[in-house]
C-alpha positions as CSV (number, residue, x, y, z in Angstrom):
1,X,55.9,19.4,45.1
2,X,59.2,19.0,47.4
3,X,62.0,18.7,46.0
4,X,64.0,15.0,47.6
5,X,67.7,13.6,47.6
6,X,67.8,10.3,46.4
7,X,70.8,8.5,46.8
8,X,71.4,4.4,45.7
9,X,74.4,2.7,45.7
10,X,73.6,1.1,42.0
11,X,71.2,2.2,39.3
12,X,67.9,1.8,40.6
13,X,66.9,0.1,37.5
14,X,66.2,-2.7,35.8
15,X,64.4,-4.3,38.8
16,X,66.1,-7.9,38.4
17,X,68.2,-8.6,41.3
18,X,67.7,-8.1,45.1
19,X,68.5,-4.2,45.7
20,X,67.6,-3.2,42.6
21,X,63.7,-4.2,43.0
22,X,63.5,-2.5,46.0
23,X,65.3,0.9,45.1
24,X,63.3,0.9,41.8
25,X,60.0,0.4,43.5
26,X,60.9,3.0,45.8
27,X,62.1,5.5,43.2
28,X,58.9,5.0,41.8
29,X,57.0,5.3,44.8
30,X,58.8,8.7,45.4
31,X,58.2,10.6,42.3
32,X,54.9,10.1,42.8
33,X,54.9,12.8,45.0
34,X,58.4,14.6,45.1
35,X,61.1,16.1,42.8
36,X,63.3,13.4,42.9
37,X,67.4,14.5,42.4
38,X,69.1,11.2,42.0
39,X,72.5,10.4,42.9
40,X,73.7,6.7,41.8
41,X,76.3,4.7,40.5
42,X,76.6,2.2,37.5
43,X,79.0,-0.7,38.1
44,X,77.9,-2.6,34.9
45,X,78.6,-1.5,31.5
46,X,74.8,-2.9,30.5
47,X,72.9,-0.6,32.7
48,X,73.5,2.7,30.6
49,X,71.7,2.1,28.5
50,X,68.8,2.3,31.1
51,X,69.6,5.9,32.2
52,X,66.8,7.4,30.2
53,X,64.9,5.0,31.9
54,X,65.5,6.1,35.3
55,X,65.6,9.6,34.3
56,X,62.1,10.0,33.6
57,X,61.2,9.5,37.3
58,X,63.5,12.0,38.5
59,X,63.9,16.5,38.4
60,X,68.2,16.1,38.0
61,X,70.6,13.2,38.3
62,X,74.4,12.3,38.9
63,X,74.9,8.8,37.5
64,X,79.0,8.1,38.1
65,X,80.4,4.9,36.1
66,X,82.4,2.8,38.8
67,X,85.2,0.4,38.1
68,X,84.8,-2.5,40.5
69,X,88.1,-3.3,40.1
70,X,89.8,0.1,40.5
71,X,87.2,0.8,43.5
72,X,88.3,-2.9,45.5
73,X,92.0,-1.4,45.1
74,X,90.7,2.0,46.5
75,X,88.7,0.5,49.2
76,X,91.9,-2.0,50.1
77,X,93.6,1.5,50.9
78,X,91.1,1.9,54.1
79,X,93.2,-1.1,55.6
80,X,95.6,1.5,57.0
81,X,92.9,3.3,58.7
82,X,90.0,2.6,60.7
83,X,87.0,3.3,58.1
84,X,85.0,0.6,56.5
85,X,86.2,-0.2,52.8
86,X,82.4,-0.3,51.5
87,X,82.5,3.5,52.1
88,X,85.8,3.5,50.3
89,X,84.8,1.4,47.3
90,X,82.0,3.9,46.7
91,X,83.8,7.2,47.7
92,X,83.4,9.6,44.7
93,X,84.0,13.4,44.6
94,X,82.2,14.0,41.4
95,X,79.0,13.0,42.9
96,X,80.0,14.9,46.2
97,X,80.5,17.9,44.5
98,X,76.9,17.3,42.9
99,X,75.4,16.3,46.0
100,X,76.7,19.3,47.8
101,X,75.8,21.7,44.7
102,X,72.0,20.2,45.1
103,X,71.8,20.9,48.9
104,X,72.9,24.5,48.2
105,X,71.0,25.3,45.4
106,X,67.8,23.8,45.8
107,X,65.7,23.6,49.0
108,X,65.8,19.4,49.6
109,X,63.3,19.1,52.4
110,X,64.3,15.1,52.9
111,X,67.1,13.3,51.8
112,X,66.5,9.1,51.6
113,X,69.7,6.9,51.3
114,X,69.9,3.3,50.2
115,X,72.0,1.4,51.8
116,X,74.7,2.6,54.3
117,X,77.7,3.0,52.0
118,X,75.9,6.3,50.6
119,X,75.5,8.1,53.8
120,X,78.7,9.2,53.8
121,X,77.1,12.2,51.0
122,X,74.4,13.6,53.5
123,X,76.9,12.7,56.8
124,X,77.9,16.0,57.8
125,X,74.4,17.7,56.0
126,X,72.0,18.2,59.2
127,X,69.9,21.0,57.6
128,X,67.3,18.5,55.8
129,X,65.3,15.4,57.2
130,X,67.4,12.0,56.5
131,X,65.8,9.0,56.3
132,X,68.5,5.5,55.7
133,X,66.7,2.5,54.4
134,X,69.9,0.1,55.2
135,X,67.7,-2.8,53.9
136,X,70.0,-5.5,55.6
137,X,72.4,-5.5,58.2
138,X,75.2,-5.4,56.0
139,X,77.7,-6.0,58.5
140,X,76.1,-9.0,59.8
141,X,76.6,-10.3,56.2
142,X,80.5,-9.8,56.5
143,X,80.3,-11.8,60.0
144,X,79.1,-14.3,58.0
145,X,81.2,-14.3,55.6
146,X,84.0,-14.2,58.2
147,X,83.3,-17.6,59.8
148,X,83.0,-19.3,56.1
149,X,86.2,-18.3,54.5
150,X,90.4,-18.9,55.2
151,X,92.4,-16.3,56.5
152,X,93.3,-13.8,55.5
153,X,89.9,-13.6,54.0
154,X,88.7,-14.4,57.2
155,X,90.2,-11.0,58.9
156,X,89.5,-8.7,56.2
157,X,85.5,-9.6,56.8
158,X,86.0,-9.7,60.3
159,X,87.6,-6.1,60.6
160,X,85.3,-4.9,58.1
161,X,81.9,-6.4,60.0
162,X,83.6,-4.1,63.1
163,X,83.8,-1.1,61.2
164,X,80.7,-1.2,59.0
165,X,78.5,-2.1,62.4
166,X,80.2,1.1,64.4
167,X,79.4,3.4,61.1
168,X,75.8,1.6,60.5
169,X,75.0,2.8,64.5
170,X,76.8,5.8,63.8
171,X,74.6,6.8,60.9
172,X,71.2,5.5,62.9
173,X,71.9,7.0,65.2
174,X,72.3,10.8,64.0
175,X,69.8,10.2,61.2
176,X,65.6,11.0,61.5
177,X,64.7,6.9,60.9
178,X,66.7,4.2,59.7
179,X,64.7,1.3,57.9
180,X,65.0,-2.5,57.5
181,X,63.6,-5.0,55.3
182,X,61.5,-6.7,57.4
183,X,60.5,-6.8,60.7
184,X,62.9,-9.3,62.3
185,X,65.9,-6.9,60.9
186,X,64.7,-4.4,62.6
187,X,64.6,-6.0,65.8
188,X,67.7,-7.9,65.5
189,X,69.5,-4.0,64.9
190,X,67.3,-2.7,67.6
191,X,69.2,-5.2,69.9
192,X,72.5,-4.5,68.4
193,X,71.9,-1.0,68.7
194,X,69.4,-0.2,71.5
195,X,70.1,3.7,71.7
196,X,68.4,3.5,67.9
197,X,65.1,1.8,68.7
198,X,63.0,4.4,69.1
199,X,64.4,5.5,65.5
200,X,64.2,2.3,64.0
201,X,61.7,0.6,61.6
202,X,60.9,-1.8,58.5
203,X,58.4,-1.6,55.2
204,X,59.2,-5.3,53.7
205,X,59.4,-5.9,50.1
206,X,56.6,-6.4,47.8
207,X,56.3,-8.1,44.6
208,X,54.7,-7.0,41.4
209,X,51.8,-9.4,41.9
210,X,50.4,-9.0,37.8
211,X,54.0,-9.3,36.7
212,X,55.0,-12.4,38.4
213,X,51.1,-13.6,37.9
214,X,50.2,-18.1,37.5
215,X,47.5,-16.4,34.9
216,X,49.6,-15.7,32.1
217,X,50.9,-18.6,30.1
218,X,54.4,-19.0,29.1
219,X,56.7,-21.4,26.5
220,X,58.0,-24.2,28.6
221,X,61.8,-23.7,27.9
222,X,62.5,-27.1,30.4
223,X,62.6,-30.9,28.3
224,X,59.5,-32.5,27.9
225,X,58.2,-34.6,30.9
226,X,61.4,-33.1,33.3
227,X,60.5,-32.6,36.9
228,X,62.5,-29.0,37.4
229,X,63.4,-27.4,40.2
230,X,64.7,-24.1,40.1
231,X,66.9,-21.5,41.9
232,X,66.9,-18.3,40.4
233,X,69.2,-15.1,41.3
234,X,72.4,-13.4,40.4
235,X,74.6,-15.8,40.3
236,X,78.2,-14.2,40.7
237,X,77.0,-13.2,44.0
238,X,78.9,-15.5,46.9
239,X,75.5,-16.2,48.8
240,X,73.8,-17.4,45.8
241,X,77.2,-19.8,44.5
242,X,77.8,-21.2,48.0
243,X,74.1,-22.2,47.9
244,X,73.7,-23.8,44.2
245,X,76.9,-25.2,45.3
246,X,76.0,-27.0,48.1
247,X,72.9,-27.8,46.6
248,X,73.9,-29.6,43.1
249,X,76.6,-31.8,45.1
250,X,75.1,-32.6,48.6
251,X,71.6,-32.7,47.9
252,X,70.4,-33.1,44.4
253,X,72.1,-36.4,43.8
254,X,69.8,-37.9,46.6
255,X,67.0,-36.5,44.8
256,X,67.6,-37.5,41.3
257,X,68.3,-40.9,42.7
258,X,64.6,-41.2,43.9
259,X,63.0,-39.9,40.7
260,X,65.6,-39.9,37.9
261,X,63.9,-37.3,35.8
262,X,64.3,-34.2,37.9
263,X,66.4,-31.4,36.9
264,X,67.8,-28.9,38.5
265,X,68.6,-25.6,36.8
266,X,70.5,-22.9,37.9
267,X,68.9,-19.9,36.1
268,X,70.6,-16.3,36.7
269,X,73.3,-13.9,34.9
270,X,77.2,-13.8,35.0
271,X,77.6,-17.3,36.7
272,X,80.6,-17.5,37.7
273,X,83.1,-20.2,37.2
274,X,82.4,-22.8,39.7
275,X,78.7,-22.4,38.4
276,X,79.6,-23.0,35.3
277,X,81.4,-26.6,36.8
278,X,78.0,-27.8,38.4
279,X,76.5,-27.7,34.9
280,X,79.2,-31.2,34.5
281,X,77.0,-32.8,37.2
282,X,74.1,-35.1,36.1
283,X,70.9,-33.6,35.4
284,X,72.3,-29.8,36.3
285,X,71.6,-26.8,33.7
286,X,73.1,-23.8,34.4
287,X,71.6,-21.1,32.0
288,X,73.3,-17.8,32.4
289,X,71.1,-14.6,31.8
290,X,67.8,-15.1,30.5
291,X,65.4,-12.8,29.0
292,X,62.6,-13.3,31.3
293,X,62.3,-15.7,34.3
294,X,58.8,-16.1,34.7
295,X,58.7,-19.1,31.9
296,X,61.3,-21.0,34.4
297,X,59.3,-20.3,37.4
298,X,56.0,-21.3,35.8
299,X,57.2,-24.6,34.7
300,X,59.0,-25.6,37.4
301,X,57.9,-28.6,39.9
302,X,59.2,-26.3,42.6
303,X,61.5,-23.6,43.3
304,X,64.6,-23.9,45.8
305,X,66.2,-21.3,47.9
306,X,69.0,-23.5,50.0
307,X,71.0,-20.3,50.9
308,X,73.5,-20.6,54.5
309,X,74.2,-16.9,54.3
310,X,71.4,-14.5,53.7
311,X,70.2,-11.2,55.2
312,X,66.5,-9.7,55.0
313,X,63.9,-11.0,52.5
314,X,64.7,-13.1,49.7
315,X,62.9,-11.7,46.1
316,X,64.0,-15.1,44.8
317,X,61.0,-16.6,47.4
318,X,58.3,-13.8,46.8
319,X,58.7,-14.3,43.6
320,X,58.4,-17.9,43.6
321,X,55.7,-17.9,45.7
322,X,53.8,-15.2,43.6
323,X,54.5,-17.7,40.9
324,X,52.0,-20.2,42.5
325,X,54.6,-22.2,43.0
326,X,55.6,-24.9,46.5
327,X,59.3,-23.2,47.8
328,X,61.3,-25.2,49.8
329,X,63.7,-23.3,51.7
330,X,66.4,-22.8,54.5
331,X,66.0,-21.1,57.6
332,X,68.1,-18.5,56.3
333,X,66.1,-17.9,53.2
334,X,62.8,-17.9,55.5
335,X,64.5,-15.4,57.5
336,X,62.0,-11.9,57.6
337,X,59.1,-13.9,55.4
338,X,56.3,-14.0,57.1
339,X,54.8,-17.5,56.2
340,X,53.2,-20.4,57.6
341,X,55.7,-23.3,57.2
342,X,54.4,-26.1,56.4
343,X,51.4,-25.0,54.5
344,X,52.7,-22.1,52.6
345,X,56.2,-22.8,51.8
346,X,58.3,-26.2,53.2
347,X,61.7,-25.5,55.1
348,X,64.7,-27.6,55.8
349,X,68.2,-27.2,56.9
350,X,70.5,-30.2,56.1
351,X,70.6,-32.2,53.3
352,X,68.5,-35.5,54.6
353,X,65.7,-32.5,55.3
354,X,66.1,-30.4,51.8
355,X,66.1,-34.1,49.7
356,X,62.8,-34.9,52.1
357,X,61.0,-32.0,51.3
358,X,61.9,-32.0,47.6
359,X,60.6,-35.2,47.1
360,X,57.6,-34.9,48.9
361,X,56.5,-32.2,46.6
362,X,57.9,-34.5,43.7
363,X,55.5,-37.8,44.7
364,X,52.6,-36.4,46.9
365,X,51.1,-34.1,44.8
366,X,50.6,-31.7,47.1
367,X,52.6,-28.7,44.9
368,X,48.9,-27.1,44.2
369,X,47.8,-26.5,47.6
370,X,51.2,-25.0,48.4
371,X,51.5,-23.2,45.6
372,X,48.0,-21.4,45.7
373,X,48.5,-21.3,49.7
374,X,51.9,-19.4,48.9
375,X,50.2,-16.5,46.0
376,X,47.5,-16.0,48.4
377,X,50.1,-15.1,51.5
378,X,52.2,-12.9,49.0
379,X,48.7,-10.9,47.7
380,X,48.2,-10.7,51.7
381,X,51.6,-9.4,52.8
382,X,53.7,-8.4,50.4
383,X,52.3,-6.1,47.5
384,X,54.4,-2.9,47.1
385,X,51.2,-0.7,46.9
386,X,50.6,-2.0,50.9
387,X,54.1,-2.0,51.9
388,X,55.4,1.7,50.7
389,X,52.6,3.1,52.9
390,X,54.7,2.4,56.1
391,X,57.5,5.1,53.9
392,X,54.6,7.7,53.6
393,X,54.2,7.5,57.2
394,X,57.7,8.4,57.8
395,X,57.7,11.7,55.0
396,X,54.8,12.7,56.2
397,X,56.7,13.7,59.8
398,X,58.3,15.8,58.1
């Protein structure tokens, strides 16, 4: 077997939250067929205990603890300069030193990197193939951001959407391949970044399709005879709050007003405080971590992604729809799924729209069809098994 560099910006492991499914899956993919030397940071205290976990897939690893606190302050230092603060924030010379120590010492005949703040490890190494899966356009997100939030909020996203895009083309550009999450971020980077195309490509997500299985029945942990619907996702993470936000004060009143016994819950860990508020609001739950989602999916009327800032593929939607359950979306959430709208998932974009849609899945009863049009489009499209072929294409040129 070759030997492979592995680097991830957060312990690839558990797989409960956007990047952490699709490191892990990857991870796993990967030491199926190479010596995997992992170098990774843990910014929660909970996820040691999984580094025996993780360790099994892997030859040698360099897990650093991270202070988010003392790496913002760090990365608020790269003000003065012209570098993006995400490289700063995860700028560590203990796991350059190991990094370095692996390239000389062992013969690494490809080195992957999640995400683009870990490139800066392999930047200057050009005697192995290097592969960047930059999953989203990160800097697109801090555009985003930008236009949303007061100055001088506003400038610190703004400058660091500049910096992060002229380091993400940078990167693409003196790397082997850089990868998206789905085909439409590909394209849009392609455009951004035309002297990259030929270099640039996607393998979309997958879900765990006899994990996140309608067969298997679950406790219903909702009241009896509640109509539910249900957002699920990390939920100290800005996207997620502005949209659960939005959602329990603009559009859920409209909708409980129609059929009084809907909830909505608000299931996902470390909610953060103005999460916590919606839970005042009638008929809004707000559970914190849970041990396992799958009962709240199950027994849901439908699930809701109302997100206004998103980049690549939503897990929160695969999983839903592997679920068997009707989604109703916004554009953003839709954004890199591909779905037939209308008969696999329902989509809407302002608040007349979202309450429409809900409560057409509430009274028609046509949640079945969607539901079991929605499994059959994720067994279709979006199995891992399927999509991690399109990364064995990519090692195989080596």
């Amino acid at each position: 077997m070759q030997n492979l560099l592995y680097l991830t910006h957060r312990i690839p492991y558990p797989p409960n939250k956007g990047d952490k499914i699709r490191s892990f899956h990857l991870l796993r993919h990967l030491s199926q067929r190479y010596r995997v030397f992992l170098g990774t940071f843990i910014d929660d205290e909970q996820d040691w205990q999984y580094v025996d976990k993780v360790k099994t897939y892997c030859e040698d690893t360099c897990i650093v603890g991270i202070d988010p606190l003392v790496a913002r302050i760090r990365s608020m230092f790269a003000l003065l300069g012209n570098d993006p603060l995400t490289l700063a924030y995860y700028r560590q010379a203990k796991l350059q030193q190991w990094v370095t120590q692996i390239l000389e010492r062992q013969t690494v005949s490809v080195s992957v990197v999640f995400s683009a703040a870990m490139a800066q490890y392999v930047d200057q190494n050009q005697h192995s193939r290097r592969i960047i899966d930059f999953v989203d356009i990160d800097s697109d997100k801090w555009r985003q951001y930008a236009v949303s939030k007061p100055w001088p909020l506003s400038w610190i996203y703004r400058r660091e959407a500049n910096c992060l895009f002229a380091y993400e083309r940078r990167i693409a550009s003196e790397f082997d391949n850089a990868t998206f999450v789905s085909e439409k971020e590909a394209a849009l980077f392609r455009q951004l970044a035309p002297e990259c195309a030929q270099k640039t490509t996607f393998f979309n997500n997958g879900v765990d399709t006899d994990f996140f299985s309608p067969s298997q029945d679950y406790p219903n942990p909702y009241p009896a005879e509640a109509n539910v619907l249900v957002f699920t996702g990390a939920m100290d993470y800005w996207a997620n709050i502005d949209a659960v936000d939005w959602f329990a004060r603009h559009v859920f009143p409209s909708i409980r007003a129609h059929k009084p016994d809907t909830w909505f819950y608000i299931v996902g860990a470390k909610p953060s405080k103005a999460v916590q508020l919606l839970a005042n609001l009638p008929g809004v739950c707000v559970t914190g971590m849970v041990a396992d989602i799958r009962p709240y999916l199950q027994h849901a009327a439908a699930a809701v992604a109302p997100l206004r800032i998103a980049r690549g593929i939503q897990n929160k939607v695969l999983e839903a729809m592997a679920m068997q359950k009707p989604v109703i979306v916004s554009s953003q959430a839709l954004e890199g799924i591909n779905a037939i709208c209308g008969k696999e998932l329902l989509v809407a974009d302002n608040e007349t729209e979202f309450a429409d849609q809900v409560l057409s899945v509430l009274k028609n009863g046509n949640a079945a069809v969607l539901g079991v049009a929605a499994r059959n489009r994720i067994m279709a499209d979006y199995t891992w098994q399927n999509n991690l072929m399109r990364v064995d294409a990519l090692l195989e040129a080596i």
